[in-house]
C-alpha positions as CSV (number, residue, x, y, z in Angstrom):
1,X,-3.0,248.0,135.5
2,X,-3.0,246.0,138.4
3,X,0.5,244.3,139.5
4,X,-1.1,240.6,139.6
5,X,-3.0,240.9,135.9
6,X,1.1,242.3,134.9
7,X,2.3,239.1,135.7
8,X,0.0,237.5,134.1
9,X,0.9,239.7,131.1
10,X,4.6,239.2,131.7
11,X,3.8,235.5,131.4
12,X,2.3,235.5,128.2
13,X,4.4,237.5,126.6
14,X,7.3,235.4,128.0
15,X,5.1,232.2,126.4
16,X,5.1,234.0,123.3
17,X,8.5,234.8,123.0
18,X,9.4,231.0,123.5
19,X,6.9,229.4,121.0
20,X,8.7,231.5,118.6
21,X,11.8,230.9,119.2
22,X,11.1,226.9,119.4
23,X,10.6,226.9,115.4
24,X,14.0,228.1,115.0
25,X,15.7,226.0,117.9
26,X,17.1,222.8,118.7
27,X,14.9,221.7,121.5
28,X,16.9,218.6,122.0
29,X,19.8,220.7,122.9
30,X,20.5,220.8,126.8
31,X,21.2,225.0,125.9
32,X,17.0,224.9,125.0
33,X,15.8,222.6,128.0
34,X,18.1,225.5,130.2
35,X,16.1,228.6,128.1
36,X,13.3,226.5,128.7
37,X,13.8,226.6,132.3
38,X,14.5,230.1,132.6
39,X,11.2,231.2,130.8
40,X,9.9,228.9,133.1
41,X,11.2,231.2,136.4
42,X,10.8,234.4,134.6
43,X,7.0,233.5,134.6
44,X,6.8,232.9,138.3
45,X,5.5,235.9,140.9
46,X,8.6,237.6,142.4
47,X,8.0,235.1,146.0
48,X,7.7,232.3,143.4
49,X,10.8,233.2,141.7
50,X,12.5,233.9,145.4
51,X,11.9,230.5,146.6
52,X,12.7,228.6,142.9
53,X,15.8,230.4,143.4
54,X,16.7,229.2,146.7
55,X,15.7,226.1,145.8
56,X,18.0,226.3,143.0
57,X,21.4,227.6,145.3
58,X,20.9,224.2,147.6
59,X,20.5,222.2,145.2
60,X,22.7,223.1,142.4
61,X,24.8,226.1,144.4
62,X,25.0,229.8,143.6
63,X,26.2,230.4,140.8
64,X,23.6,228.3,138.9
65,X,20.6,230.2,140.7
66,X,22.3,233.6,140.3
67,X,22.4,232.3,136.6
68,X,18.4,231.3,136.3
69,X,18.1,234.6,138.4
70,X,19.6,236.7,136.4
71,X,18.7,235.4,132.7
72,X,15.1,235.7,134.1
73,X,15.1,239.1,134.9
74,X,16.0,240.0,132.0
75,X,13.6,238.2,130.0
76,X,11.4,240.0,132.5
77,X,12.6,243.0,131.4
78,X,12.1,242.5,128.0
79,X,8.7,241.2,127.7
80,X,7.9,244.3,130.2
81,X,9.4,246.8,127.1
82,X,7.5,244.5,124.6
83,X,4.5,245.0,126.3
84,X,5.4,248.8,126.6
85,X,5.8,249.2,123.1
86,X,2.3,246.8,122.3
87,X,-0.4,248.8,121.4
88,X,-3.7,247.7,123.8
């Protein structure tokens, strides 16, 4: 598979993973506007993600973009097993 069409991939199963749990959430809540966000960065290319990130440690410092950073990964990492597991 080529890396650019699993990004894409990562995206969508990221998007999927979201919707569902929207049904189930309180989307007022500043907690889902912040998972929001994260989905939102997990999505990105790894240079977008780098520069989000950065973005992220001026503005807000670096704890809250080693936050994003690393709640993103790992919803990442598990849309990379779910898409592991997904038959094609």
């Amino acid at each position: 598979m080529l890396p650019d069409r699993l990004d894409d991939r990562i995206a969508e199963a990221i998007k999927h993973q979201i919707d569902n749990e929207r049904a189930a959430s309180d989307t007022s809540s500043d907690a889902w506007r912040n998972r929001c966000e994260v989905a939102r960065v997990a999505m990105f290319s790894d240079a977008e993600r780098s520069v989000f990130i950065h973005h992220v440690s001026e503005r807000r410092g670096n704890v809250a973009a080693r936050e994003i950073e690393t709640q993103a990964s790992t919803l990442r990492t598990n849309a990379i097993f779910f898409l592991a597991r997904k038959p094609s």
